[in-house]
SETORDREN-424949 format. One record per residue (C-alpha): x negated, y, z. Coordinates in Angstrom, 1 decimal, decimal comma. Example, Ala and Ser with C-alpha at 12.3 -4.5 7.8 and 13.67 -1.06 7.14 Angstrom:
<recs>
X;Y;Z
-12,3;-4,5;7,8
-13,7;-1,1;7,1
</recs>
This chain:
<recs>
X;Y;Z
-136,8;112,7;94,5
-137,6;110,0;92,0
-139,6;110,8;88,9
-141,1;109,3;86,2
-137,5;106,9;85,8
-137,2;104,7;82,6
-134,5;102,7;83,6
-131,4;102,9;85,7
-127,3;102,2;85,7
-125,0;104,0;88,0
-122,0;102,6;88,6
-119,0;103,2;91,0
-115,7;102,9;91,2
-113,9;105,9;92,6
-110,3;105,3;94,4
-107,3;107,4;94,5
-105,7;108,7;97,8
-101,8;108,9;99,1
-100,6;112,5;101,0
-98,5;111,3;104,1
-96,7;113,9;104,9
-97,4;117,6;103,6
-96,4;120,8;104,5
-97,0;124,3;103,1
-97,3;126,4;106,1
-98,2;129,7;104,2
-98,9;131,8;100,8
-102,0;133,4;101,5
-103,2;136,9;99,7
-105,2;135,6;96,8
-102,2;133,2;95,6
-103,3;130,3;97,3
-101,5;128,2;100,0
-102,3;126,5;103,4
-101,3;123,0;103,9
-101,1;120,3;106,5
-101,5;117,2;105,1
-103,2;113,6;105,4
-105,3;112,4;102,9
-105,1;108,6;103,1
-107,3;106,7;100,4
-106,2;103,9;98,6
-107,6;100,9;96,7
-106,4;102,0;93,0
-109,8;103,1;91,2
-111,3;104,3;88,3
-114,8;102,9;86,9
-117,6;105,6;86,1
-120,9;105,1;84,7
-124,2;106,5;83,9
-127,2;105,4;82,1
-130,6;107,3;80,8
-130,1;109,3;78,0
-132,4;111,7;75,2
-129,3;114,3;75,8
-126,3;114,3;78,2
-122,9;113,0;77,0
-119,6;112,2;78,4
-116,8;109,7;76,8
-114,2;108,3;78,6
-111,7;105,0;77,9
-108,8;104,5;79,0
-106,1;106,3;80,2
-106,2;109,5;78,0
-107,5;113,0;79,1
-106,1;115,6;77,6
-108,6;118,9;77,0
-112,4;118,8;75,8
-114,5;116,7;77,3
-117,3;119,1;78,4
-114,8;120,5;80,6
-114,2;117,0;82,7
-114,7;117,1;86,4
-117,1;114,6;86,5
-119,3;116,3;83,6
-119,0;119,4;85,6
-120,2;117,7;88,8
-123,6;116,6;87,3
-124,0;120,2;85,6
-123,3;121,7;88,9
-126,0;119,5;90,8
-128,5;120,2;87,6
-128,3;123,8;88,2
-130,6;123,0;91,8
-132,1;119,9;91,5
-134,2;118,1;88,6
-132,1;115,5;86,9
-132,5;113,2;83,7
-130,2;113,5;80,8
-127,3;111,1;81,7
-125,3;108,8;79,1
-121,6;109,0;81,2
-119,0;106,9;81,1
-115,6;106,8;82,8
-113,0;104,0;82,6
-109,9;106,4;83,3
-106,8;103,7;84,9
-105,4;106,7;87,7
-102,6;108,5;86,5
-103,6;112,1;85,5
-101,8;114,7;87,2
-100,0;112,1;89,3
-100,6;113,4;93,1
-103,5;110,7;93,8
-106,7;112,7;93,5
-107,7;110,6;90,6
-110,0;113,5;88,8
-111,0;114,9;92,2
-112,3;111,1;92,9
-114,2;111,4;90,2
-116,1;113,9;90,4
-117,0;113,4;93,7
-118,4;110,2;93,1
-120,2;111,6;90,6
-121,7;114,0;92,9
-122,9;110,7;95,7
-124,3;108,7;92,8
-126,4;111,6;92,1
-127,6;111,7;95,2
-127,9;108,0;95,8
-129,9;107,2;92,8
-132,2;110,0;92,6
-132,7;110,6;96,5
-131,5;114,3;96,6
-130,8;114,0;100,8
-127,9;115,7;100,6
-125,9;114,9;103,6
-122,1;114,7;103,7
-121,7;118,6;104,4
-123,8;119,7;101,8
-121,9;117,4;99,5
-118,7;118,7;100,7
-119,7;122,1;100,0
-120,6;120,8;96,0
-117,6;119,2;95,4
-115,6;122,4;97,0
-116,5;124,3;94,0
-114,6;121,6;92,2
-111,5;121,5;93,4
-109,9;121,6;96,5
-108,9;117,5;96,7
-112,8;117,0;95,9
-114,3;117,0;99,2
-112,3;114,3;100,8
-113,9;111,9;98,6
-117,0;112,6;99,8
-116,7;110,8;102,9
-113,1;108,5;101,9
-111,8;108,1;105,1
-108,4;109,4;106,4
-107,9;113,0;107,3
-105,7;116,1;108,2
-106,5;118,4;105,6
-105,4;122,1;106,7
-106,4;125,7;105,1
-106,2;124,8;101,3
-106,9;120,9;101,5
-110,8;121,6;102,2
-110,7;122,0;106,0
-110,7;118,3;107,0
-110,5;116,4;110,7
-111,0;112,4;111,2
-108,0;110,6;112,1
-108,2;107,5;113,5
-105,2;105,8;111,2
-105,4;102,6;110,3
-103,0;101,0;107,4
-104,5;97,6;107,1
-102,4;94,5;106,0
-99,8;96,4;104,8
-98,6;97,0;101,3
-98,4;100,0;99,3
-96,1;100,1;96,0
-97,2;103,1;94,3
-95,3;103,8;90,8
-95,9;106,7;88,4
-92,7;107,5;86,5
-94,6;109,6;83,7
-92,9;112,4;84,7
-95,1;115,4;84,7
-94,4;118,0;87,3
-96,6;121,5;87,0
-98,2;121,9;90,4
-97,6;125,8;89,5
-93,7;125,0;89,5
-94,0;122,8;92,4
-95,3;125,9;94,6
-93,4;128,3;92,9
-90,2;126,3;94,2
-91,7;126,0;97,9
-90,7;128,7;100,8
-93,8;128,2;103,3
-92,4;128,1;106,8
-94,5;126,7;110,3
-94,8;123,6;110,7
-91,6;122,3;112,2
-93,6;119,1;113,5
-97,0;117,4;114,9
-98,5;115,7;111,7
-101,5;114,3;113,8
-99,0;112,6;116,8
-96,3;111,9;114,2
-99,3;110,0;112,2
-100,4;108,4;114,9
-97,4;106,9;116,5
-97,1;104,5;113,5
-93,5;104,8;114,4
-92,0;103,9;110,7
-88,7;105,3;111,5
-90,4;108,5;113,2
-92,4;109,1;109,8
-89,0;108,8;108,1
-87,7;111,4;109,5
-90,2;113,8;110,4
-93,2;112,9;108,2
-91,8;115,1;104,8
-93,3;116,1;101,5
-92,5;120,1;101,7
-92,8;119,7;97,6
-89,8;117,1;97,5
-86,8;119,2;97,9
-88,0;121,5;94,6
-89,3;118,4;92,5
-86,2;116,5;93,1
-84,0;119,2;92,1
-85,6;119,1;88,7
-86,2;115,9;88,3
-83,6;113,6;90,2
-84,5;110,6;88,7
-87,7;111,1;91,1
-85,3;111,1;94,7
-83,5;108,1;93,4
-87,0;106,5;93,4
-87,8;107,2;96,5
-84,2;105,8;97,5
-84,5;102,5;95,3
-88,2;102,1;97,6
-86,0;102,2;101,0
-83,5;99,8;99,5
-86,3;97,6;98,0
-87,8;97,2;102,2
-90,1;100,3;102,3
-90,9;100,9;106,0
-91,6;104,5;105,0
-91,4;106,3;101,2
-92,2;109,4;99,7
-94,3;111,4;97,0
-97,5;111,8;96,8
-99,0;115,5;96,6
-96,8;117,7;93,8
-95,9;114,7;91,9
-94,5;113,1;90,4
-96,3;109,5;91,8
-93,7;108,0;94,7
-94,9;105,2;96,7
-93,6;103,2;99,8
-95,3;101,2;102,2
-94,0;97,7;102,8
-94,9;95,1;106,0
-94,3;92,2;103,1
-95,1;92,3;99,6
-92,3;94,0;97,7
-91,0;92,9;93,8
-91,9;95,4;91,2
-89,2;97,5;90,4
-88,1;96,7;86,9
-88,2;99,9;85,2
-90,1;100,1;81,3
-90,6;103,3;81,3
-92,2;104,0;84,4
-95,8;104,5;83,0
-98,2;102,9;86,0
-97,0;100,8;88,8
-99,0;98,5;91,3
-98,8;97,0;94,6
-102,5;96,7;96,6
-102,8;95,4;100,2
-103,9;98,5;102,4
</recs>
């Protein structure tokens, strides 16, 4: 580990992620559910910060975050790697611009990035397993970031397998409608069943109209029903030239994935909406 540091700047820029495809499989004793989803990430990022400090702080800019700030993901991160290892007081700073609550991970993202620039900076060795285990205590989205690559995420989201999926060139139209959906709801209005499908050979077909038909959001039929506005979406996306469209996690972010750059759907009160290149 480094010592005896006067000066240093962390920065990173940690990315959001799409669910393609998700189904709720089963409610398990303590409450919880297990899933079957992949975890796709995606080139819509926040920007976090860190610089020496006499005594730790956290401000973010931005988007706004609701709650106190000591209670941020990314604050808890650090505090969480502090407990075991030796690390300087920290100025943080995080340039929220991912929808909050949205489906995309964006807090998640955070704080695991959080948890690498730790590492990287003051050479802590963690490997990716140990990291994994950190950002577990976090939240159950955290651990995908630690390695950012696609994955079927089964159990609660935290049980994670490689899949070789590869989106490049096209387009991804992702739009945030400000409508907030409680994840608590979202469950609540779910009846976990088997999975009627193959999510990995579904996935891997790239057969557009196959993931159509097959590759469903289990949360969609409940979120819809209370928020139509949000299935019309996902219908205007297919009439707009979406090769495949759906929502992303519990909502209430949609997206669609285009083989040509689509028009942005003219909508004021959608509050986010942006087109990246996979």
């Amino acid at each position: 580990m480094k010592t005896g540091i006067t000066f240093f700047n962390m920065i990173s820029f940690p990315n959001a992620k799409i669910n393609l495809g998700l189904q709720i499989t089963e409610r398990l004793p303590n409450g919880y559910h297990s899933i079957s989803t992949c975890l796709y990430p995606i080139p819509v990022t926040d920007a976090l910060e860190a610089i020496p400090s006499k005594k730790t702080v956290f401000a973010s800019s931005g988007v706004n975050i609701p709650g106190n700030e000591k209670d941020n993901l990314v604050l808890r991160a650090y505090k969480l790697l502090k407990k075991d290892y030796q690390l300087p007081e920290l100025n943080i700073h995080l340039l929220k611009q991912i929808p909050l609550g949205a489906g995309l991970g964006g807090g998640s993202s955070d704080a695991a990035f959080m948890l690498k620039m730790l590492n990287d900076e003051f050479q802590l060795f963690l490997d990716d397993s140990l990291l994994e285990y950190y950002a577990e205590q976090l939240g159950s989205d955290c651990p995908f970031f630690i390695r950012n690559k696609p994955a079927i995420g089964t159990g609660t989201g935290t049980v994670l397998e490689p899949i070789e999926i590869d989106l490049s060139g096209f387009y991804l139209q992702i739009i945030n409608p400000g409508i907030h959906v409680s994840t608590k709801a979202a469950y609540a209005g779910v009846n976990p069943k088997p999975a009627a499908f193959n999510l990995q050979e579904t996935l891997l077909s790239k057969d557009f109209d196959l993931w159509k038909s097959d590759l469903q959001n289990d949360f969609e039929a409940s979120v819809f029903e209370q928020h139509p506005s949000l299935k019309t979406l996902k219908n205007t996306l297919y009439e707009s030239g979406a090769l495949y469209a759906a929502m992303s996690g519990s909502g209430s972010t949609m997206f669609g994935i285009f083989d040509s750059k689509p028009q942005p759907i003219d909508n004021s009160t959608f509050s986010f909406q942006e087109t990246v290149v996979l």
